[in-house]
OpenMM code with the backbone's topology and positions (N, CA, C; nanometers):
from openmm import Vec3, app, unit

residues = "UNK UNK UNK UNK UNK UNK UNK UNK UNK UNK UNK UNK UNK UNK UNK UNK UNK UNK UNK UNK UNK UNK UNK UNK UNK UNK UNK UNK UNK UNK UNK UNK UNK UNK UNK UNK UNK UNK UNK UNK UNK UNK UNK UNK UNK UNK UNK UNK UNK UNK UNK UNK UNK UNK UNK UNK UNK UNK UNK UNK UNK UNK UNK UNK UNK UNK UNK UNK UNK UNK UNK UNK UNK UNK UNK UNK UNK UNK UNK UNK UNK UNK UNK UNK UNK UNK UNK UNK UNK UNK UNK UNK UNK UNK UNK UNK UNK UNK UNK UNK UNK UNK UNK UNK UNK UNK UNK UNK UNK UNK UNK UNK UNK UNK UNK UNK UNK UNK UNK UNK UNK UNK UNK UNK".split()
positions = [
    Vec3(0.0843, -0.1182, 0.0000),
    Vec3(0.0000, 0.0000, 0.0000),
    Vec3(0.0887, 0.1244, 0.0000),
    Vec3(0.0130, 0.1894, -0.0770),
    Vec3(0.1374, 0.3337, -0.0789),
    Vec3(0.0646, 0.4333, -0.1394),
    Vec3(0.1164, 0.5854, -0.1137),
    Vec3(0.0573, 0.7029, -0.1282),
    Vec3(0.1218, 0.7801, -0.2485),
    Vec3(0.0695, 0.8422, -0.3046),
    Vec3(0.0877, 0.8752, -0.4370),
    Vec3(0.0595, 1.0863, -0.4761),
    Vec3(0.1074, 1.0914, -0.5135),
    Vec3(0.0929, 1.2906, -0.5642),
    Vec3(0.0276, 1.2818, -0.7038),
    Vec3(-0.1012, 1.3168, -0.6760),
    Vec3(-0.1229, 1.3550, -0.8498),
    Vec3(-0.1746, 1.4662, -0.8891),
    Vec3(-0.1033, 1.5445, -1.0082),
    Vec3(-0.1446, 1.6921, -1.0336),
    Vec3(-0.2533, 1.6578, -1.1331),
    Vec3(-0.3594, 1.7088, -1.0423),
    Vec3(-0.5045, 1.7177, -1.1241),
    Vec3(-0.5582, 1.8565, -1.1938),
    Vec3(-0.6423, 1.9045, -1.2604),
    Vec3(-0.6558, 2.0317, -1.2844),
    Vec3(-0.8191, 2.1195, -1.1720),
    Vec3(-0.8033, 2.2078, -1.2020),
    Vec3(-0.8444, 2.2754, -1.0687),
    Vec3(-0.9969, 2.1667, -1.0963),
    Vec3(-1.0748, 2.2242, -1.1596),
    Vec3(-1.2070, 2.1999, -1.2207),
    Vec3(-1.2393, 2.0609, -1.1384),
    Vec3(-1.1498, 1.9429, -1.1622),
    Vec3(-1.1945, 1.8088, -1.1276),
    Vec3(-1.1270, 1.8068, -0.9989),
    Vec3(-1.0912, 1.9395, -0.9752),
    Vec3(-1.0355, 1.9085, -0.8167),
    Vec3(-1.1109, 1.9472, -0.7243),
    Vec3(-1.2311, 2.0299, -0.7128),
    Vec3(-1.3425, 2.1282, -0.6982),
    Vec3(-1.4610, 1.9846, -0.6947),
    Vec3(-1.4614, 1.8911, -0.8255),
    Vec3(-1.5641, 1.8132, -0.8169),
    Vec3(-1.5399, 1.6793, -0.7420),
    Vec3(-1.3695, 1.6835, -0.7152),
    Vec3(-1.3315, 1.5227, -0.6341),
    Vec3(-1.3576, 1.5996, -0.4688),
    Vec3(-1.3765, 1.7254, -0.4326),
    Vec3(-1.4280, 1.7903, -0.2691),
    Vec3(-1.5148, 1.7965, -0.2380),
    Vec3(-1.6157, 1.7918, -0.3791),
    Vec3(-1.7523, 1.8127, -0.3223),
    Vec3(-1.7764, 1.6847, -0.3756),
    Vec3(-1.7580, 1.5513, -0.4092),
    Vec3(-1.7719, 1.4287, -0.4454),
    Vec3(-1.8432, 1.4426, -0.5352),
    Vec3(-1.8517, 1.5049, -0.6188),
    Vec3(-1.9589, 1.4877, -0.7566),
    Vec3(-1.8752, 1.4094, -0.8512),
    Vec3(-1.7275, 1.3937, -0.8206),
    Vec3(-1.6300, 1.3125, -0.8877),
    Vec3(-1.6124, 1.2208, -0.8243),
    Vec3(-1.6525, 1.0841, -0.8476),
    Vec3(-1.5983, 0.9629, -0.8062),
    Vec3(-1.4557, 0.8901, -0.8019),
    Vec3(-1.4214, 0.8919, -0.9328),
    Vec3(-1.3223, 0.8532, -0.9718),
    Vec3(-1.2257, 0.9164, -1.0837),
    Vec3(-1.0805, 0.8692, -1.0260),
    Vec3(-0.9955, 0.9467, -1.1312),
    Vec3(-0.9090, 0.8819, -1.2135),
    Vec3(-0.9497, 0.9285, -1.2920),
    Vec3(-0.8714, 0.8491, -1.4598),
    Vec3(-0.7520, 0.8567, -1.4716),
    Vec3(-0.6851, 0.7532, -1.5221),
    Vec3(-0.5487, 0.7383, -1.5923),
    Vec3(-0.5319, 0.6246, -1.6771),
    Vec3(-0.4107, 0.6723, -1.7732),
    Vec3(-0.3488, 0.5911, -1.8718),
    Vec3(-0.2914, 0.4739, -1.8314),
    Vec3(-0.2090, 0.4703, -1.7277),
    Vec3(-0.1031, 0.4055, -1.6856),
    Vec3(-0.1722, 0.3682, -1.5094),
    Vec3(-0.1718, 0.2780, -1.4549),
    Vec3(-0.1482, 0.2674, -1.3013),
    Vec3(-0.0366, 0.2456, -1.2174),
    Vec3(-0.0420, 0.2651, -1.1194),
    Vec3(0.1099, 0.2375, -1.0526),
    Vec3(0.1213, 0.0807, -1.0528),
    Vec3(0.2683, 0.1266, -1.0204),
    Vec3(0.3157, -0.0348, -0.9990),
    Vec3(0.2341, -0.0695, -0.8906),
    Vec3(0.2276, 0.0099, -0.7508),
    Vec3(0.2134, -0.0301, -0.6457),
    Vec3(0.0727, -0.0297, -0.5800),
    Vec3(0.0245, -0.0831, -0.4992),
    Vec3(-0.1534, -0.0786, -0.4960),
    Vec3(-0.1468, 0.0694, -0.4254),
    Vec3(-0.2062, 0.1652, -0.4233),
    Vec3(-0.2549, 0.2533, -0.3816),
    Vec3(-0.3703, 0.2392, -0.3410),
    Vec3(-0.3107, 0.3317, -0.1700),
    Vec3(-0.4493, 0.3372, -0.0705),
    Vec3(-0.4727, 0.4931, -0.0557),
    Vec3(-0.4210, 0.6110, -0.1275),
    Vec3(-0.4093, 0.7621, -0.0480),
    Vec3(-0.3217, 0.7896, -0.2145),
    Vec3(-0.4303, 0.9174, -0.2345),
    Vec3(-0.3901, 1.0257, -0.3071),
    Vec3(-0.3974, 1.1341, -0.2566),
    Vec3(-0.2812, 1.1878, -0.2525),
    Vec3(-0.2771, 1.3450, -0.2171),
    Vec3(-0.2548, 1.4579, -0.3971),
    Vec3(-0.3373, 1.5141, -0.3357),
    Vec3(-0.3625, 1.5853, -0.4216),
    Vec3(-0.3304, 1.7312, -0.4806),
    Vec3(-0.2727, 1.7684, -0.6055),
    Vec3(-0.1892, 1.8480, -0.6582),
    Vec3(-0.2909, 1.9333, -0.7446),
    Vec3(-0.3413, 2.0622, -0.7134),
    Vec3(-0.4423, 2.1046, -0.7656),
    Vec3(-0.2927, 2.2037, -0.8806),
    Vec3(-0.3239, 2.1854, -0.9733),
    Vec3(-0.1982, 2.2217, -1.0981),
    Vec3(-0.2450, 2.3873, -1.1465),
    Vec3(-0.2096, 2.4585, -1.2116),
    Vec3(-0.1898, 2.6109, -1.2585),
    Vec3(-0.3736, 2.6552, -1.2501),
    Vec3(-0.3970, 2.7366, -1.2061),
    Vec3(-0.3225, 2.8686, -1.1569),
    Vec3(-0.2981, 2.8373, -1.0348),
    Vec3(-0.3628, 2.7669, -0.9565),
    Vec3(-0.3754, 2.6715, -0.8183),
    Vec3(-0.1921, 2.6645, -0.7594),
    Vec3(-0.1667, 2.5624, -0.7608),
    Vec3(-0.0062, 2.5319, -0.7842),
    Vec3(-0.0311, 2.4897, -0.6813),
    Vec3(-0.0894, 2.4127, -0.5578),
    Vec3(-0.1120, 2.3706, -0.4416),
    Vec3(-0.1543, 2.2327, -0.4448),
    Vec3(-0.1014, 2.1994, -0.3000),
    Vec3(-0.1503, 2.0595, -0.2721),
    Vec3(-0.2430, 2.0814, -0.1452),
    Vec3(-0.3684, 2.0445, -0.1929),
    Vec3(-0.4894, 2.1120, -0.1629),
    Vec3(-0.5658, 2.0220, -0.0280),
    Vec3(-0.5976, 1.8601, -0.0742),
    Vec3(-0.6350, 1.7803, -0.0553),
    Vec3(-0.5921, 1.6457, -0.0389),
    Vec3(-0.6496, 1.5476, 0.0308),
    Vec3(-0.6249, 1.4063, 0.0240),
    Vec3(-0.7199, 1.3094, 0.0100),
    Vec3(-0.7456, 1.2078, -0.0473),
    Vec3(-0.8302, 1.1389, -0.0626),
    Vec3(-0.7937, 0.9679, -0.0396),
    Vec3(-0.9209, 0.8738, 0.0186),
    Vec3(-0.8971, 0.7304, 0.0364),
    Vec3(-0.9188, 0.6495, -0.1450),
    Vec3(-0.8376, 0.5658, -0.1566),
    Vec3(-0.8833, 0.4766, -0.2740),
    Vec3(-0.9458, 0.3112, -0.2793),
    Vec3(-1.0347, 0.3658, -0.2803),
    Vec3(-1.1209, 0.2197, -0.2203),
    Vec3(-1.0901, 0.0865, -0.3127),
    Vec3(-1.1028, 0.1349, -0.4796),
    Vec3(-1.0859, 0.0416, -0.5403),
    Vec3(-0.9767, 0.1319, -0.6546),
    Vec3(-0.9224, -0.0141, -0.7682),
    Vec3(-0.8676, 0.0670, -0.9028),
    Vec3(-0.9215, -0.0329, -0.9637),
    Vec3(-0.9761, 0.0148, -1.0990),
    Vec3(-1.0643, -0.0411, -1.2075),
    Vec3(-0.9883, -0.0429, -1.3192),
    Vec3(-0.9924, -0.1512, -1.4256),
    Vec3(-0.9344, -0.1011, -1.5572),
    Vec3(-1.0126, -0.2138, -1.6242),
    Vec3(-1.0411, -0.1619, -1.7503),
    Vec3(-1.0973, -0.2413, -1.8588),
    Vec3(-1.0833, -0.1418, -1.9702),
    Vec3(-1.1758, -0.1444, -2.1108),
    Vec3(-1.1804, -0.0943, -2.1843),
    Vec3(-1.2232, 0.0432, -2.1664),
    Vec3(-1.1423, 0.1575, -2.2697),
    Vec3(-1.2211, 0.2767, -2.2329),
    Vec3(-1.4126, 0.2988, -2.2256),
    Vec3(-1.4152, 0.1959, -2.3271),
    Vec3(-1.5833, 0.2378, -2.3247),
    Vec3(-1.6709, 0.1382, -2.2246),
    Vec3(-1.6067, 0.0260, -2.1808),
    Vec3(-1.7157, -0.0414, -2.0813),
    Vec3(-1.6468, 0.0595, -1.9128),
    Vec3(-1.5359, 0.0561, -1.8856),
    Vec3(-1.4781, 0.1682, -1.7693),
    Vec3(-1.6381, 0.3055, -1.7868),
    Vec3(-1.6200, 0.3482, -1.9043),
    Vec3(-1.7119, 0.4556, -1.8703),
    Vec3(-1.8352, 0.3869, -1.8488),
    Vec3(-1.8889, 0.3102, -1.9162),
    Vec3(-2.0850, 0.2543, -1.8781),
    Vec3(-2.0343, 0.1939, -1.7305),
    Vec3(-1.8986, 0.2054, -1.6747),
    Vec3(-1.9156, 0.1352, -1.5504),
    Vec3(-1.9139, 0.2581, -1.4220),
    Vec3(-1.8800, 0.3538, -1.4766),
    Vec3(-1.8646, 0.4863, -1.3942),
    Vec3(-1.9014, 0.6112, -1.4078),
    Vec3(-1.9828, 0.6226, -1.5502),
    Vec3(-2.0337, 0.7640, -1.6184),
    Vec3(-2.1062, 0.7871, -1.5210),
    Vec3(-2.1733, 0.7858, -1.4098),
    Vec3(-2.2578, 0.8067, -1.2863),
    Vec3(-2.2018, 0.8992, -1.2313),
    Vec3(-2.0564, 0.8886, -1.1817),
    Vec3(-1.9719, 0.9607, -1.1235),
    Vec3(-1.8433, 1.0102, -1.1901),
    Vec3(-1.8446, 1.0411, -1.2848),
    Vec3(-1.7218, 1.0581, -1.3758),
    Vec3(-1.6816, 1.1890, -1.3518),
    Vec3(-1.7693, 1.2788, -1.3335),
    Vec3(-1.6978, 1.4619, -1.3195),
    Vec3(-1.6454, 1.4683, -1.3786),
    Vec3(-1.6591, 1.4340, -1.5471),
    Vec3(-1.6108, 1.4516, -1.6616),
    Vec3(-1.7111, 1.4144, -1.7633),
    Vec3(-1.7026, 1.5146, -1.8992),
    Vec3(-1.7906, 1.4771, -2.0031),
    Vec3(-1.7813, 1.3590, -2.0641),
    Vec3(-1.8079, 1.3007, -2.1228),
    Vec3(-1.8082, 1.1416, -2.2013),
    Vec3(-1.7052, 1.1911, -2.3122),
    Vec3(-1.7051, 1.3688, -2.3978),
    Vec3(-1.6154, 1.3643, -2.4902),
    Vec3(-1.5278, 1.3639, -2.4550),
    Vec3(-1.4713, 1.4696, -2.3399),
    Vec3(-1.3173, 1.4914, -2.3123),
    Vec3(-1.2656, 1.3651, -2.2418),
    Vec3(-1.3656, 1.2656, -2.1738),
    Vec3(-1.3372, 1.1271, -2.1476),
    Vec3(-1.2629, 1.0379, -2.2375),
    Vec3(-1.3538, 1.0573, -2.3515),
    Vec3(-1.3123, 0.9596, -2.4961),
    Vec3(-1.1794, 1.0045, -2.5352),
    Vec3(-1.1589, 1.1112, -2.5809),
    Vec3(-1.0622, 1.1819, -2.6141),
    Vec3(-0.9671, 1.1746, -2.5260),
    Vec3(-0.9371, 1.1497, -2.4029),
    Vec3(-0.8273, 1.1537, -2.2899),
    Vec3(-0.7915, 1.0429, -2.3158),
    Vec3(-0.8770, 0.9092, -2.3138),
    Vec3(-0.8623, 0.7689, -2.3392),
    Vec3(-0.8265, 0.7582, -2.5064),
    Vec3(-0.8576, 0.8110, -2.6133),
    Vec3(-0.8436, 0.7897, -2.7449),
    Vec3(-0.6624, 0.7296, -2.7821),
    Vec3(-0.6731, 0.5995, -2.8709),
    Vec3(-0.5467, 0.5236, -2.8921),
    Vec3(-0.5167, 0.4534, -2.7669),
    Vec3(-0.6063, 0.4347, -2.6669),
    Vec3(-0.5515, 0.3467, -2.5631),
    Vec3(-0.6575, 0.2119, -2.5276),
    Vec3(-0.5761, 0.1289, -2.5349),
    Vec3(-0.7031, -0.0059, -2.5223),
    Vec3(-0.7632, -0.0159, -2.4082),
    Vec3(-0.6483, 0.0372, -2.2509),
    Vec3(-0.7080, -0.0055, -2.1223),
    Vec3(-0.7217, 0.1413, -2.0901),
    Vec3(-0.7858, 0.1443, -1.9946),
    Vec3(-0.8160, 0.2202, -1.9045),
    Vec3(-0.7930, 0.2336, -1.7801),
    Vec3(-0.8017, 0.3165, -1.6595),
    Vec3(-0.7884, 0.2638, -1.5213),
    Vec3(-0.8157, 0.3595, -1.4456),
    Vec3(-0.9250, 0.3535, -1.3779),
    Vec3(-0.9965, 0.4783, -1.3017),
    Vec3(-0.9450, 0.4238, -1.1379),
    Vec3(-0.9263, 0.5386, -1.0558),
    Vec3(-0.9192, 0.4957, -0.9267),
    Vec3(-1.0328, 0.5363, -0.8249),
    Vec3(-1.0928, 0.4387, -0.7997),
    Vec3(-1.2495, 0.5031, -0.6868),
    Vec3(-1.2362, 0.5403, -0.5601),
    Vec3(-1.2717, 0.6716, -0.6072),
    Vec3(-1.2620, 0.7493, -0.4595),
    Vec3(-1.3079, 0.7528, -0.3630),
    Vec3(-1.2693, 0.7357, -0.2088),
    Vec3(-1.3573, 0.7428, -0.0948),
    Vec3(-1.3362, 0.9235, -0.0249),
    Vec3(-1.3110, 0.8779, 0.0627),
    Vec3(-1.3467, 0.9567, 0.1854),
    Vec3(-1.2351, 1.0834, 0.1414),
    Vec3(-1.2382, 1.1923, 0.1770),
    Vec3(-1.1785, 1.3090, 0.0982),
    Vec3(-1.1465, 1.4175, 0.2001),
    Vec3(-1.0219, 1.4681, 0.2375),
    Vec3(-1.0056, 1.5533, 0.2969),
    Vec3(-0.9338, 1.6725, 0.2635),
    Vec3(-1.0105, 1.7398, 0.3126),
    Vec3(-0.9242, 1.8993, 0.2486),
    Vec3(-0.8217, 1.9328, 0.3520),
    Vec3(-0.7137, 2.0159, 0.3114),
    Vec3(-0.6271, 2.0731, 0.3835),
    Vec3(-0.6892, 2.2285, 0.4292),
    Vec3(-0.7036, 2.2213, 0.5535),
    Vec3(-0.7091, 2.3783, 0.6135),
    Vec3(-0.5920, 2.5037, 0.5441),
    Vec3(-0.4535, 2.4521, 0.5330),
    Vec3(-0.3356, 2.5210, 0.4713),
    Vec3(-0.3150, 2.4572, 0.3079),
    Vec3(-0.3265, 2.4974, 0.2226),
    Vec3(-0.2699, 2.4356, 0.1072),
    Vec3(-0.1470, 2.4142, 0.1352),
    Vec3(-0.0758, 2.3387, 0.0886),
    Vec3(0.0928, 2.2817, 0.1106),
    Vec3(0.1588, 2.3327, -0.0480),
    Vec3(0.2921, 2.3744, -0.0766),
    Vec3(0.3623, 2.4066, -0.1676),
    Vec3(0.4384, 2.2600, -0.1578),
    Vec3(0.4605, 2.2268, -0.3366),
    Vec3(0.5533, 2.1197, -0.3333),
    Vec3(0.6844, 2.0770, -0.2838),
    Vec3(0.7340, 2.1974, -0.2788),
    Vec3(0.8501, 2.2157, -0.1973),
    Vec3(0.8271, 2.1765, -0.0352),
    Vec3(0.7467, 2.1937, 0.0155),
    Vec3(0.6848, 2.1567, 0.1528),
    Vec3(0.6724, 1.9916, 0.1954),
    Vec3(0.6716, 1.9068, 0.0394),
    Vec3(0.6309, 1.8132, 0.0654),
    Vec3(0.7656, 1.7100, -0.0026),
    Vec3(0.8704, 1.7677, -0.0134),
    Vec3(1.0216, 1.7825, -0.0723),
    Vec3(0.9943, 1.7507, -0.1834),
    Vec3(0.9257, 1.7930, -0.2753),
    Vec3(0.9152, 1.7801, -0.4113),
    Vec3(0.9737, 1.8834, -0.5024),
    Vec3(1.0857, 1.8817, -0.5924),
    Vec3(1.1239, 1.9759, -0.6272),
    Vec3(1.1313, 2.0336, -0.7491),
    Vec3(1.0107, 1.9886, -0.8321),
    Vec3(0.9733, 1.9362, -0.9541),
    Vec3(0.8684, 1.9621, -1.0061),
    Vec3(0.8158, 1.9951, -1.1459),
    Vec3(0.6465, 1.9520, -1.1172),
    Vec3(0.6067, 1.8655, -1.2069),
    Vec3(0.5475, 1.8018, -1.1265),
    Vec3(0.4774, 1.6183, -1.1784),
    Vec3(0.4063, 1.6442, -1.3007),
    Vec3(0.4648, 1.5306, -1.3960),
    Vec3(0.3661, 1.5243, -1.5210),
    Vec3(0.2712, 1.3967, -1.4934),
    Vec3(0.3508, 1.3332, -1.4015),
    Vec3(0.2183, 1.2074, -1.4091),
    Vec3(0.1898, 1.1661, -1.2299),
    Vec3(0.2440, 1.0785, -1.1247),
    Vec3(0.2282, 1.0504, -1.0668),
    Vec3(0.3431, 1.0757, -0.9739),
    Vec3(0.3531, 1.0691, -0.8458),
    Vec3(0.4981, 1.0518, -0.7385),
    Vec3(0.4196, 0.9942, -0.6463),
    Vec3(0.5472, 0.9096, -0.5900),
    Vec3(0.5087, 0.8127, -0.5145),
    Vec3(0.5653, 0.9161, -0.3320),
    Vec3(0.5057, 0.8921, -0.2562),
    Vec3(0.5110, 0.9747, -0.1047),
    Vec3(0.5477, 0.8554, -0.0137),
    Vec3(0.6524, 0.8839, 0.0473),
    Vec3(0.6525, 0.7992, 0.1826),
    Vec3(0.5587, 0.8214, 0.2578),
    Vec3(0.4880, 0.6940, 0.3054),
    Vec3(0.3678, 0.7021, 0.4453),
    Vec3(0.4544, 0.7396, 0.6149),
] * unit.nanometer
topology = app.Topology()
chain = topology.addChain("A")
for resn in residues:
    res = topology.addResidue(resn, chain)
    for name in ("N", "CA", "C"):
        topology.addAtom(name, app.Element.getBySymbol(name[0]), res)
């Protein structure tokens, strides 16, 4: 089990706080099972805002993944398709329980000295 940094964009970061976003999409999954995303709200934001539990990770095809999660997607079906377009799998991670930070944290705060194009892995 292990904790993970992912720079999301503000919009779906707004809908993973108020849970209207279930789950969050990616190309690739980690190697490692993930239980805790902390969360990287990306430009104009530049903060690590939030944290969230990961109950499950899903992957199948882009189009049965969506008839399995369009309920909670906090995303349109096009910019869905299109994010997924040229990729056979899919892999959404289902979100639980969600906590906001009272202080936003700077990456540097969290010794990150970089800014993430895809995932970082966090010591627990």
């Amino acid at each position: 089990m292990c904790t993970i940094l992912l720079p999301i964009k503000p919009e779906y970061v707004d809908r993973i706080i108020d849970q209207s976003k279930l789950y969050e999409y990616r190309k690739k999954r980690c190697k490692q099972k993930v239980d805790k995303i902390v969360i990287y709200c990306t430009a104009p934001v530049k903060k690590i805002v939030a944290e969230v539990l990961v109950e499950d990770l899903i992957s199948s095809s882009p189009t049965q993944l969506w008839n399995i999660t369009k309920q909670h997607a906090g995303i349109s079906k096009s910019k869905y398709m299109k994010y997924f377009a040229n990729n056979d799998t899919a892999f959404a991670y289902k979100l639980g329980k969600v906590t906001k930070y009272e202080k936003a944290k700077t990456l540097e705060e969290m010794g990150i000295n970089y800014y993430p194009q895809s995932y970082v892995y966090l010591n627990n």
